[in-house]
VEXPAPA-971796 format. One record per residue (C-alpha): x, y, z; residue number from 1; residue in one letter. Coordinates in nm, 4 decimals. Layout:
+----------+----------+----------+-----+------+
!       px !       py !       pz ! pos ! code !
+----------+----------+----------+-----+------+
!        X !        Y !        Z ! NUM !    A !
...
+----------+----------+----------+-----+------+
//
This chain:
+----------+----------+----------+-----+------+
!       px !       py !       pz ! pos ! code !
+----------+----------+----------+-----+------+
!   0.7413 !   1.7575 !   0.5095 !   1 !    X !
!   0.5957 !   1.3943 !   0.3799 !   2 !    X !
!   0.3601 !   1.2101 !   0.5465 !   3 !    X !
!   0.6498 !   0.9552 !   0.5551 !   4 !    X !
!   0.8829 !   1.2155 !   0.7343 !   5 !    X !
!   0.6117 !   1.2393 !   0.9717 !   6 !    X !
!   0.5703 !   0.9100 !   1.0352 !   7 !    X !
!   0.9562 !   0.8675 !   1.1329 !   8 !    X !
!   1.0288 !   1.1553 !   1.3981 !   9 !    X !
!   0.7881 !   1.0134 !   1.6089 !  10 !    X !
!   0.9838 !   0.7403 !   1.7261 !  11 !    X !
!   1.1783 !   0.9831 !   1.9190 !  12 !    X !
!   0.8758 !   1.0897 !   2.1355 !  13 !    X !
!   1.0132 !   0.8931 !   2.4420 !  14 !    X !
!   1.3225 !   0.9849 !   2.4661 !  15 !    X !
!   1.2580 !   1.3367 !   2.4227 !  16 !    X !
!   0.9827 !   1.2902 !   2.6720 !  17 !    X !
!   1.2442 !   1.1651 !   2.9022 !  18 !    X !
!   1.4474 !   1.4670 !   2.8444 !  19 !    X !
!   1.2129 !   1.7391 !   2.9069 !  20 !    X !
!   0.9886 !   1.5523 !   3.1316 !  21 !    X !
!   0.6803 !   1.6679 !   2.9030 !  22 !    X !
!   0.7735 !   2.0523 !   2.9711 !  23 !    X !
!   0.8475 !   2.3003 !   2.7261 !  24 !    X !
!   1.1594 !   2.2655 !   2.5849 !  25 !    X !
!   1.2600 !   2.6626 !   2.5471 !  26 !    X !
!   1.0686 !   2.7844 !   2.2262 !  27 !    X !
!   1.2643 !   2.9287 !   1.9893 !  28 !    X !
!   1.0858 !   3.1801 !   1.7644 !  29 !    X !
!   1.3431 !   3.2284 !   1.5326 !  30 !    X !
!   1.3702 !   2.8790 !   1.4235 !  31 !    X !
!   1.0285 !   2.7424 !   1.3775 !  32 !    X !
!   0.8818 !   2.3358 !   1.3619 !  33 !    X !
!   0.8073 !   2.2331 !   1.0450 !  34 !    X !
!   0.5739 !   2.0251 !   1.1981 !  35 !    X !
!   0.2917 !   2.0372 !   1.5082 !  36 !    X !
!   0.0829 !   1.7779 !   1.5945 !  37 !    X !
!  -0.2090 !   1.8303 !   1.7897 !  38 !    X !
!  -0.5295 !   1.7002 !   1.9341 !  39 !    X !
!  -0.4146 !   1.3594 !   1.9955 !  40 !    X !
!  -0.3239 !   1.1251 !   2.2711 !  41 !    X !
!   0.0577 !   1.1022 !   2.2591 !  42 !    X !
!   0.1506 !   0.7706 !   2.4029 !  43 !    X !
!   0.5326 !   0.8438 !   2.5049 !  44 !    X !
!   0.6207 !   0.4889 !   2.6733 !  45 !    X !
!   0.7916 !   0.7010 !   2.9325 !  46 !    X !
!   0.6247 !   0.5264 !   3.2838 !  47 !    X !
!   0.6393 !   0.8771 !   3.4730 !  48 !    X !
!   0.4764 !   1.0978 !   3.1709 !  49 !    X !
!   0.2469 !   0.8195 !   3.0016 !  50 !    X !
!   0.0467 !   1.0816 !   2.7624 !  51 !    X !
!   0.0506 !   1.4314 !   2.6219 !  52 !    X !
!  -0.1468 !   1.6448 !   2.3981 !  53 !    X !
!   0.0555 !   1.7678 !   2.1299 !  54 !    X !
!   0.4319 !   1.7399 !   1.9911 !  55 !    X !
!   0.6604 !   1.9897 !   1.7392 !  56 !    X !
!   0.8913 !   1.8699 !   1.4842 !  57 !    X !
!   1.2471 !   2.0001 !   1.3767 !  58 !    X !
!   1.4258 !   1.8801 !   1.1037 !  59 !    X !
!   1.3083 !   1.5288 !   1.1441 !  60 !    X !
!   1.3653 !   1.5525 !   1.5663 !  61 !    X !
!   1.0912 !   1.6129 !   1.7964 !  62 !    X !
!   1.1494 !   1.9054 !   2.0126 !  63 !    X !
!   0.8880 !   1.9351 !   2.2178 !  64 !    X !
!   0.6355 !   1.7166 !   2.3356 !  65 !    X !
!   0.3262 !   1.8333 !   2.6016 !  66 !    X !
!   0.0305 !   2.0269 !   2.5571 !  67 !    X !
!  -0.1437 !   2.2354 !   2.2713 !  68 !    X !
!   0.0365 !   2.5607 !   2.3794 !  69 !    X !
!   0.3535 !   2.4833 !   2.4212 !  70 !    X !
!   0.3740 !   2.3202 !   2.1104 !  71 !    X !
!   0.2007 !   2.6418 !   1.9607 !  72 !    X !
!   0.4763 !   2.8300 !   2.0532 !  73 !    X !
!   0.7068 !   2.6805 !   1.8072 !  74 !    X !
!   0.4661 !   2.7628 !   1.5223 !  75 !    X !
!   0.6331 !   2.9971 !   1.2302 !  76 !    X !
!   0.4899 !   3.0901 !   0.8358 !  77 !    X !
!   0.5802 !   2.8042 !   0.7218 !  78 !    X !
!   0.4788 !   2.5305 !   0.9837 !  79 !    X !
!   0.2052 !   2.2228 !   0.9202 !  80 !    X !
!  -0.0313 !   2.1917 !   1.1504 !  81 !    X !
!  -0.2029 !   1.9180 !   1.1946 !  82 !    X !
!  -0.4899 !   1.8185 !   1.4164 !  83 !    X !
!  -0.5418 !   1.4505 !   1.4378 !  84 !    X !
!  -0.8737 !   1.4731 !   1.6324 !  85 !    X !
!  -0.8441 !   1.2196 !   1.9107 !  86 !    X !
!  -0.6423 !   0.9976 !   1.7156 !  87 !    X !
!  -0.3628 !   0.7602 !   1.8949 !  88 !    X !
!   0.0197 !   0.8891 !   1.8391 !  89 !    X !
!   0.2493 !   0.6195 !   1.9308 !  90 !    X !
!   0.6572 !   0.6160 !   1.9145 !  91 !    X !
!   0.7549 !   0.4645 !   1.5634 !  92 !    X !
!   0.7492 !   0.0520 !   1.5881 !  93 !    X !
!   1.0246 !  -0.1316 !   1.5031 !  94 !    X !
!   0.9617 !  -0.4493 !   1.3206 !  95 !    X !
!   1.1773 !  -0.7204 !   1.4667 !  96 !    X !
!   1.1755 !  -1.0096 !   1.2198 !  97 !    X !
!   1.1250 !  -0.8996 !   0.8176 !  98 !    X !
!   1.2668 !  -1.0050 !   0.4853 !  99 !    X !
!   1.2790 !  -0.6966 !   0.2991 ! 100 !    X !
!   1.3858 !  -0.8172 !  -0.0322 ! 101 !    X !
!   1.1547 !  -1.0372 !  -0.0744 ! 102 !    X !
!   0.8851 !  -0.7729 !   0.0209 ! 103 !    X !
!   1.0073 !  -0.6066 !  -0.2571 ! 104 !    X !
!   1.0264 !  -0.8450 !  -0.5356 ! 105 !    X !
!   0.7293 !  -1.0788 !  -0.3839 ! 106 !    X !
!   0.5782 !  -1.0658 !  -0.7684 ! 107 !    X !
!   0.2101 !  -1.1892 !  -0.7108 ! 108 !    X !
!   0.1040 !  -1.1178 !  -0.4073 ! 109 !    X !
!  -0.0469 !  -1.4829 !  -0.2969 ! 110 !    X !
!  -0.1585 !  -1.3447 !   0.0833 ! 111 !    X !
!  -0.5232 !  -1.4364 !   0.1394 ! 112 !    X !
!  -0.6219 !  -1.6565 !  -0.1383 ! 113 !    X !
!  -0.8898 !  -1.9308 !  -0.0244 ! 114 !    X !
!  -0.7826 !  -2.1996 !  -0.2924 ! 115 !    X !
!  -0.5468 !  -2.3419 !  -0.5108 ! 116 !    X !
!  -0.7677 !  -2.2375 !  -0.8214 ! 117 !    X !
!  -0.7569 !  -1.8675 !  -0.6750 ! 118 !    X !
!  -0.3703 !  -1.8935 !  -0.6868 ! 119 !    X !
!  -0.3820 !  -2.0194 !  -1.0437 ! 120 !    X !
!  -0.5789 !  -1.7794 !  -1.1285 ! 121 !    X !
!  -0.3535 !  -1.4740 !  -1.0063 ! 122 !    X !
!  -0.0644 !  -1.6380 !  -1.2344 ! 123 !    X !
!  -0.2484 !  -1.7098 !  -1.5783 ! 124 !    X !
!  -0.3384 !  -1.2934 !  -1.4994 ! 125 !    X !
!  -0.0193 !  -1.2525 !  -1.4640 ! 126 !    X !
!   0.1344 !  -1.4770 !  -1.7671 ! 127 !    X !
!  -0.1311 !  -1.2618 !  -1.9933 ! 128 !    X !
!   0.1578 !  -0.9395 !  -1.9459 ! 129 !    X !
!   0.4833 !  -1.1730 !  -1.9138 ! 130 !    X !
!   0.6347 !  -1.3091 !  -2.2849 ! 131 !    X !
!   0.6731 !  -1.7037 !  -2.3012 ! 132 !    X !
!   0.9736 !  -1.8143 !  -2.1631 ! 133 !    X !
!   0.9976 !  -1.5484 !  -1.8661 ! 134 !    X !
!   1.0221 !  -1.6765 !  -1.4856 ! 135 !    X !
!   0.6774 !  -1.5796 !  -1.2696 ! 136 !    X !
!   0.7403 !  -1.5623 !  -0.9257 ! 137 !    X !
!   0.5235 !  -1.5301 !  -0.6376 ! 138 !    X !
!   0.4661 !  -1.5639 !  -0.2891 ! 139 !    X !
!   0.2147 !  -1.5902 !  -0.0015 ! 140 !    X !
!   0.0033 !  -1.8846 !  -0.0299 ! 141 !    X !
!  -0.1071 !  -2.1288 !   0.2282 ! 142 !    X !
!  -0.2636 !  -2.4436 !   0.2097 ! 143 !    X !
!  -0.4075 !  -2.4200 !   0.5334 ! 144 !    X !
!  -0.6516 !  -2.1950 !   0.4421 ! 145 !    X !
!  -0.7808 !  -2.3661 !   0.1276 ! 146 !    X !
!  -1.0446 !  -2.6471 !   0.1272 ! 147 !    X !
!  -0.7937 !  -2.9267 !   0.0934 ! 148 !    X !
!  -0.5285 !  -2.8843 !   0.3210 ! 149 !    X !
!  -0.3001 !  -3.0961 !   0.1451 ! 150 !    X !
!  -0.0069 !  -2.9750 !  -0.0413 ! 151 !    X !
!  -0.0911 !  -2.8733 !  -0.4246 ! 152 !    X !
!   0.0926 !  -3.0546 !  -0.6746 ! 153 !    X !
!   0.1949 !  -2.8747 !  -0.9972 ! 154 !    X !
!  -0.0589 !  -3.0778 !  -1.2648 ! 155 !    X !
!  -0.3084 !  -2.8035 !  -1.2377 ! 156 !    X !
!  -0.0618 !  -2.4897 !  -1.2724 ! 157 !    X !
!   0.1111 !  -2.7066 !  -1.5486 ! 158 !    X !
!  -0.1470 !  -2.7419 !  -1.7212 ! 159 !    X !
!  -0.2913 !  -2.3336 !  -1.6960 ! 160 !    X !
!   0.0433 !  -2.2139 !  -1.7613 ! 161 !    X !
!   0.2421 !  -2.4435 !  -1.9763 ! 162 !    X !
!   0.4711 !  -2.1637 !  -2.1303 ! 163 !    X !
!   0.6181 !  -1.9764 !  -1.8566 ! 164 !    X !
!   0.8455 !  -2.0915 !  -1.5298 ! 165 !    X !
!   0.6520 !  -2.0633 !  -1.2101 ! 166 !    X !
!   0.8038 !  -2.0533 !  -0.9005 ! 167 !    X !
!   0.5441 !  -1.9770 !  -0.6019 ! 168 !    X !
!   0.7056 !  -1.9224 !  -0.2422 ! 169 !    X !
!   0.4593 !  -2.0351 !   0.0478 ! 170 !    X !
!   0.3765 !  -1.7670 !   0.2884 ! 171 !    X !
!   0.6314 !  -1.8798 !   0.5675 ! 172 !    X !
!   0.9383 !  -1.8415 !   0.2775 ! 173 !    X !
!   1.0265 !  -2.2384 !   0.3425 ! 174 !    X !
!   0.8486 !  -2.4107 !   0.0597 ! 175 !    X !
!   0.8193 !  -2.3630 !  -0.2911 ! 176 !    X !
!   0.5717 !  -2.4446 !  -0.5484 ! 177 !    X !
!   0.6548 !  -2.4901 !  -0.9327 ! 178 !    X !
!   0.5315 !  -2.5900 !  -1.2512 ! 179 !    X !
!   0.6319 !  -2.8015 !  -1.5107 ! 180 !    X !
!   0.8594 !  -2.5783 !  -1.7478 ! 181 !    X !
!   1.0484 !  -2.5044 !  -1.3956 ! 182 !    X !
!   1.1226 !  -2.8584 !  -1.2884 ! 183 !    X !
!   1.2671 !  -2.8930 !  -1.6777 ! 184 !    X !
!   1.4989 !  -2.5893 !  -1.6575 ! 185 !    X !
!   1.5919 !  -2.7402 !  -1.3324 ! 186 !    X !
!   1.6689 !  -3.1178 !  -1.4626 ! 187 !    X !
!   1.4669 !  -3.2456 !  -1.1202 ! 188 !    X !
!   1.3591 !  -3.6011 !  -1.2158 ! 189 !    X !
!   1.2417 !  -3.8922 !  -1.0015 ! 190 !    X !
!   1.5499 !  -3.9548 !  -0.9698 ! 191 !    X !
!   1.7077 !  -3.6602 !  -0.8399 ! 192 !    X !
!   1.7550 !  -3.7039 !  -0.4608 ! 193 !    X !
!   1.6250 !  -3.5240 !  -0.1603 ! 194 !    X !
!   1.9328 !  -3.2966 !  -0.0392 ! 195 !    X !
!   2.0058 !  -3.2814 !   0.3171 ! 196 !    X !
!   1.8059 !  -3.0758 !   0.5147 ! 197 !    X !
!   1.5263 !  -3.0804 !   0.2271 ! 198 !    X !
!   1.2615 !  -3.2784 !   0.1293 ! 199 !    X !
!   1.0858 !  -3.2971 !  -0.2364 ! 200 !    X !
!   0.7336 !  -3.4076 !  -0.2355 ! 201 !    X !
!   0.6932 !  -3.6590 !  -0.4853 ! 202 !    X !
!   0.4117 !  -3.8935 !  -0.6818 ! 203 !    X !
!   0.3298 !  -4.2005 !  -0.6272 ! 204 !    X !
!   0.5837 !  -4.2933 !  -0.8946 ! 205 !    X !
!   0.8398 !  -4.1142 !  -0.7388 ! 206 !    X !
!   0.8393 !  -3.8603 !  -0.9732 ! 207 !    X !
!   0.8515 !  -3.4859 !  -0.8030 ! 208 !    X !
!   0.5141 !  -3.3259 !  -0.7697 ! 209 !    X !
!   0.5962 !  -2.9544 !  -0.7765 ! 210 !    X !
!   0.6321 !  -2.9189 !  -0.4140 ! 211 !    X !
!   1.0191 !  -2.8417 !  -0.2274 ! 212 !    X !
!   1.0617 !  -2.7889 !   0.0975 ! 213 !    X !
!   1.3564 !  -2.5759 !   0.2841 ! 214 !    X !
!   1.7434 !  -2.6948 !   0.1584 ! 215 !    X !
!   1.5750 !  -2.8364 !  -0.1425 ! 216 !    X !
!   1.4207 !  -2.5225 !  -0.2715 ! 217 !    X !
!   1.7807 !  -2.4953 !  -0.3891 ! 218 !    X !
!   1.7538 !  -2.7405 !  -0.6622 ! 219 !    X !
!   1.5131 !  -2.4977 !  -0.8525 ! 220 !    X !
!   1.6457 !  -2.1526 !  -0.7015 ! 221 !    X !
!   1.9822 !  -2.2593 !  -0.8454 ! 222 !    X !
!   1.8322 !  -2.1828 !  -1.2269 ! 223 !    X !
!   1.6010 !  -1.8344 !  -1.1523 ! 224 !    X !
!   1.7450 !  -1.5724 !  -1.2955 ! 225 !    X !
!   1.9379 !  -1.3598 !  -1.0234 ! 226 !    X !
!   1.8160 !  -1.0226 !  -0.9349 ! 227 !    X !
!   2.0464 !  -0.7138 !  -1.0598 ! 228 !    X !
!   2.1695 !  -0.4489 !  -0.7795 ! 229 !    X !
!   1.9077 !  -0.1948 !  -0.9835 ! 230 !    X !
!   1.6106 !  -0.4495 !  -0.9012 ! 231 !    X !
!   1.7180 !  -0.5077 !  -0.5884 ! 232 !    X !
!   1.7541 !  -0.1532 !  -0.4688 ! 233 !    X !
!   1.3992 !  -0.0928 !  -0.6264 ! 234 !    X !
!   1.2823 !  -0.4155 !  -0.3961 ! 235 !    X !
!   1.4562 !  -0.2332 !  -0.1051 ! 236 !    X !
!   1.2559 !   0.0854 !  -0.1996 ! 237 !    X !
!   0.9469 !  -0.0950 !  -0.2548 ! 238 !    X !
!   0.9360 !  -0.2534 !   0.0254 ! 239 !    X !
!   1.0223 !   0.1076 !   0.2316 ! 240 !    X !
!   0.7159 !   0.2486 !   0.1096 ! 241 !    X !
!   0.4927 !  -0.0421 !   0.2620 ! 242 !    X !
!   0.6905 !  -0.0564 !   0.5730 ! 243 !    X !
!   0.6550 !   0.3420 !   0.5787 ! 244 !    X !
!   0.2681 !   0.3447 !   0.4957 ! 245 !    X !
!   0.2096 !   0.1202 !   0.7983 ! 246 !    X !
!   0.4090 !   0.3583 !   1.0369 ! 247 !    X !
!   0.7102 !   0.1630 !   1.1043 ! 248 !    X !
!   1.0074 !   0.3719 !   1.1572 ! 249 !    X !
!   1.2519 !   0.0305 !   1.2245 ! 250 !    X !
!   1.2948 !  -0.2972 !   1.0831 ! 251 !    X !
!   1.5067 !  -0.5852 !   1.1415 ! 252 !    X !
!   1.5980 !  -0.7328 !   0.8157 ! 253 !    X !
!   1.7034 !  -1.1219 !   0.9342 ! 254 !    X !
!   1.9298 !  -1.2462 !   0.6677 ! 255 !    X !
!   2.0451 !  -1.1005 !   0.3474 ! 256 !    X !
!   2.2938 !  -1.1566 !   0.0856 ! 257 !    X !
!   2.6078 !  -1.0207 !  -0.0536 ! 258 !    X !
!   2.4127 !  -0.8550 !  -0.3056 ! 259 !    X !
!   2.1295 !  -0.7308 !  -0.0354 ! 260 !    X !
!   2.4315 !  -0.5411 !   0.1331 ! 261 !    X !
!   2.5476 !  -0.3507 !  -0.1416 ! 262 !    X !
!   2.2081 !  -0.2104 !  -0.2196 ! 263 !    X !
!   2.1832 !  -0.1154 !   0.1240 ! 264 !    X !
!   2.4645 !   0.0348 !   0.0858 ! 265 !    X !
!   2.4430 !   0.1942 !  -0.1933 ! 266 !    X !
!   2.1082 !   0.3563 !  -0.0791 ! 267 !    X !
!   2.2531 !   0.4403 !   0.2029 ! 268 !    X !
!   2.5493 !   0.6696 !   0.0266 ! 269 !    X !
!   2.2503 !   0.8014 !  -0.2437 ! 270 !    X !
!   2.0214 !   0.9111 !   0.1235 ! 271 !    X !
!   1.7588 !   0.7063 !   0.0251 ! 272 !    X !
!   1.7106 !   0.4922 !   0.3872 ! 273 !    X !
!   1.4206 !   0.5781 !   0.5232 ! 274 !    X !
!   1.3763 !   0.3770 !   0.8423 ! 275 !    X !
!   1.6641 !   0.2387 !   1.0590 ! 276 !    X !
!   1.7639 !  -0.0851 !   0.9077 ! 277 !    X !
!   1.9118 !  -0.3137 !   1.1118 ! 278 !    X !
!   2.0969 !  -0.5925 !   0.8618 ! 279 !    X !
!   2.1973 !  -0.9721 !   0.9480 ! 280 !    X !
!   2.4009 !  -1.1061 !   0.7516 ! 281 !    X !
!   2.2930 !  -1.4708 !   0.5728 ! 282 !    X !
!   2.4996 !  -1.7589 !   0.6871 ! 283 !    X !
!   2.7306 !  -1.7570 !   0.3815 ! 284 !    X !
!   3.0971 !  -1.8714 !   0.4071 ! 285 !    X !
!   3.1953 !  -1.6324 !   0.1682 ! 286 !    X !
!   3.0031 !  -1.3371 !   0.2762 ! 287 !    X !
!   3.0815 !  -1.4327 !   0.6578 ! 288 !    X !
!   3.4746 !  -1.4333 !   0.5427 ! 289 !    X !
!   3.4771 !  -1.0911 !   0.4092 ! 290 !    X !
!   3.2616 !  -0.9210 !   0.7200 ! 291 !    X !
!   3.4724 !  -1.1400 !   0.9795 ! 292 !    X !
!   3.8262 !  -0.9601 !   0.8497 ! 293 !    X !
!   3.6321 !  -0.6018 !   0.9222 ! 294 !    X !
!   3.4656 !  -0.4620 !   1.1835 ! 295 !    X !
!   3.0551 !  -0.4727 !   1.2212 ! 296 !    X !
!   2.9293 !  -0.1537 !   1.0223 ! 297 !    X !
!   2.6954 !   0.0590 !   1.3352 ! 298 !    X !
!   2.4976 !   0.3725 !   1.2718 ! 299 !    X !
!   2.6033 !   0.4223 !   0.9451 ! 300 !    X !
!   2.4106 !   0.6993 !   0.6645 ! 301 !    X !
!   2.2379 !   0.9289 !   1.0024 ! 302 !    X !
!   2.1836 !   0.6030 !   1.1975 ! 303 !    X !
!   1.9575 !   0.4443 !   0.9056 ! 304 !    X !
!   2.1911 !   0.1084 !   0.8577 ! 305 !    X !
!   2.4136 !  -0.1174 !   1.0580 ! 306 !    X !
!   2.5280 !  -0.4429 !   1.0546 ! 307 !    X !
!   2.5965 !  -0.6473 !   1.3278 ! 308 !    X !
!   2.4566 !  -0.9758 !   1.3233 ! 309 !    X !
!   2.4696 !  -1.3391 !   1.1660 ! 310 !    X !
!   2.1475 !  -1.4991 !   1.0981 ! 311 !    X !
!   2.1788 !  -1.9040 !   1.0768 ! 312 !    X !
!   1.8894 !  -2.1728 !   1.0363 ! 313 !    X !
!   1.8165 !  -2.4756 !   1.2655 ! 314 !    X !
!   1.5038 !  -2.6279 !   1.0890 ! 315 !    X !
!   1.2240 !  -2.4884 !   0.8709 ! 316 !    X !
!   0.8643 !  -2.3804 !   1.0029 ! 317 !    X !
!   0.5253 !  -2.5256 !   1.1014 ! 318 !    X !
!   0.3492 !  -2.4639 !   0.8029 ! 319 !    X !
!   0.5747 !  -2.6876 !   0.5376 ! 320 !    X !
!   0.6299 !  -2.9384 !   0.7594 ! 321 !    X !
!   0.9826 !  -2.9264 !   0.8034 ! 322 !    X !
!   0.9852 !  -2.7545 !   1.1839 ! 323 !    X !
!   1.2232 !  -3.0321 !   1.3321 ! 324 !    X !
!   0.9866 !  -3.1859 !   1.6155 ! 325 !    X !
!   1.0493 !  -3.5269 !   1.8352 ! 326 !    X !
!   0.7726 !  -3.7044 !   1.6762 ! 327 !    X !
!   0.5548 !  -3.7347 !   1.3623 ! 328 !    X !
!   0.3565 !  -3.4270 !   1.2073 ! 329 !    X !
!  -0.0264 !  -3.5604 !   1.3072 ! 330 !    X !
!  -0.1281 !  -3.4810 !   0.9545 ! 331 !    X !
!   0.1955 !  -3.6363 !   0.7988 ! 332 !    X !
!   0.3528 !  -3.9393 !   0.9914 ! 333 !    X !
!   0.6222 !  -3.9723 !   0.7316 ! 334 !    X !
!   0.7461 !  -3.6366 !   0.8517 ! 335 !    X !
!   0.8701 !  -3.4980 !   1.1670 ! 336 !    X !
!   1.0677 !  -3.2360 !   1.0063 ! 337 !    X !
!   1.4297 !  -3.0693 !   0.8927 ! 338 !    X !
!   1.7577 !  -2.9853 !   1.0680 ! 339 !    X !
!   1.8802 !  -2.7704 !   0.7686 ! 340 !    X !
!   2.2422 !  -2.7384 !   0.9569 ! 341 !    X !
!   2.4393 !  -2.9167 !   1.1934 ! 342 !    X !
!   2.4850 !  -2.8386 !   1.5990 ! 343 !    X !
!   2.8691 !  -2.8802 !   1.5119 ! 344 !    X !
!   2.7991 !  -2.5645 !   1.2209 ! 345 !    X !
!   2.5877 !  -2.3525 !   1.4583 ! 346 !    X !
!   2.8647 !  -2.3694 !   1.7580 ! 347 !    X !
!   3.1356 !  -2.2897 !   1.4597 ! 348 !    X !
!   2.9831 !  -1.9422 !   1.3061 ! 349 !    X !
!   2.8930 !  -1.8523 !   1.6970 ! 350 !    X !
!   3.1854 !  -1.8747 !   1.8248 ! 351 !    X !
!   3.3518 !  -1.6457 !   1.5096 ! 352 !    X !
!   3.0904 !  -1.4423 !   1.4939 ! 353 !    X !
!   3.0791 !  -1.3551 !   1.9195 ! 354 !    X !
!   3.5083 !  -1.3425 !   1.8689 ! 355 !    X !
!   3.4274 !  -1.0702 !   1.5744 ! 356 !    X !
!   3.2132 !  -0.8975 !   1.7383 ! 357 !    X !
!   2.8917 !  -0.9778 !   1.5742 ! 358 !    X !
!   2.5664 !  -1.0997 !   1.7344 ! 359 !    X !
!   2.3631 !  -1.4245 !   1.6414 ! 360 !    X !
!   2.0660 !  -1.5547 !   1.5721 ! 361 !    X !
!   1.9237 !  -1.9186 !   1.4617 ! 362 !    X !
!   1.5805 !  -1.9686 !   1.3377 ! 363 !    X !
!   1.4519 !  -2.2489 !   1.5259 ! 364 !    X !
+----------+----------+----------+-----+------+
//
């Protein structure tokens, strides 16, 4: 078995704890564990049996979960064993909020740098490897945590990467930054107009200073080339080894696209979920149309994907300013936010989706 493999039986330790009420489940010689853990403190999150010693893995189930010689008893020829010396085993987490396409296809990773000249730095890197003409994407940065606080305008990036699109997504996924070949391919202009639920930070002139904020990250999206179903089953993937490597056996994916689905989906069919995957659907008339004249998709692929939910917006987040709040930002009085829908949508898709069968969520 995989690390990885390992990783994911565990989140059945407390149910099986429950079950056998940390007592050994009958060994059964003739059909060794491929797997024994041992030497560790086995949290099971079952109140009347809090820890154990040591648990045995089946075919990617625990079957036993208590001390060091019970779980000996299910060792064969061909069973790992593996002492974790003291180490903490805990049942597999479940991530409740992710966006695991854009894990995947993140492009420069923009987490943790202390300045805008550290982000431009990352992208000329990258433009070195990328012919002219190509889109650079990237994500993670926040002003917050550079010197100036204030929000970058695209002069500088301009002016370090003149021949490539750049489109940088802040770290909360509700701003965007771009350069000057991407406002071009997008035709934005002073006078192109903020669209409701957006906001474009502009010049002094009025012209737009690389800066877009929630609905108006649109204007530019609208002209990046659109991911294939290969790249975004590779995002998918990539993004399941990183959720893997940090021991989550779950994850909450809270909004995706058409296209999203049918790489899940696909996956799915080709056994290539790794983690339970719990999809929400993006709040997309035409994607809500087809999944409202079916029934919610539950357990599907060995329990690895269903699809139950809507996922709407309110307003955008803290961070880029457009978190709808009763009075002025303190650090920007000509803002106090976005309502990126209406109250009149929100009660609309609830009410289909709850008649359908589907849960709902609203970022707010």
């Amino acid at each position: 078995m995989t690390n990885r493999n390992h990783i994911a039986t565990i989140g059945t330790v407390a149910a099986l704890a429950a079950a056998c009420a940390l007592v050994a489940c009958a060994p059964k010689p003739q059909d060794p564990a491929d797997l024994i853990v041992t030497g560790g403190r086995v949290y099971t999150a079952d109140s009347a049996h809090k820890t154990a010693d040591a648990i045995a893995v089946k075919a990617g189930r625990i079957v036993y979960v208590g001390d060091k010689k019970g779980a000996m008893a299910y060792k064969g020829a061909t069973t790992t064993v593996e002492d974790v010396a003291g180490a903490t085993v805990i049942p597999g987490m479940t991530d409740a909020h992710a966006h695991v396409v854009n894990l995947g296809l993140r492009g420069i990773d923009l987490m943790g740098t202390d300045s805008y000249d550290d982000v431009i730095a990352k992208v000329v890197e990258r433009a070195k490897s990328v012919p002219k003409g190509e889109w650079i994407i990237g994500r993670g940065w926040d002003q917050n945590d550079w010197p100036v606080k204030n929000f970058p305008t695209h002069e500088k990036l301009t002016k370090a990467v003149p021949d490539h699109p750049v489109i940088l997504t802040r770290v909360d996924g509700h701003a965007i930054l771009v350069n000057d070949a991407a406002l071009r391919l997008a035709k934005v202009t002073g006078a192109t107009k903020d669209p409701v639920g957006g906001h474009i930070e502009r010049a002094a002139n009025g012209a737009p200073a690389g800066v877009f904020v929630d609905n108006a990250m649109d204007v530019v999206r609208r002209v990046v080339p659109a991911a294939t179903l290969a790249q975004t089953k590779d995002a998918i993937l990539a993004a399941q080894d990183q959720m893997l490597r940090w021991g989550l056996t779950g994850v909450h994916d809270a909004g995706e696209d058409s296209l999203a689905i049918q790489a899940y989906d696909a996956l799915g069919k080709e056994g290539k979920l790794e983690l339970r995957y719990y999809v929400m659907l993006a709040d997309n008339a035409n994607l809500l149309k087809e999944w409202f004249s079916r029934n919610p998709a539950l357990g599907l692929y060995d329990g690895t994907l269903t699809i139950r939910m809507i996922k709407a917006y309110m307003d955008g987040a803290m961070g880029s300013r457009g978190a709808a709040l009763l009075a002025p930002y303190a650090d920007d009085p000509k803002q106090s936010g976005l309502l990126r829908t209406t109250p009149e949508h929100i009660r609309e898709i609830a009410d289909q989706a709850l008649l359908q069968g589907y849960q709902f969520g609203v970022h707010a």
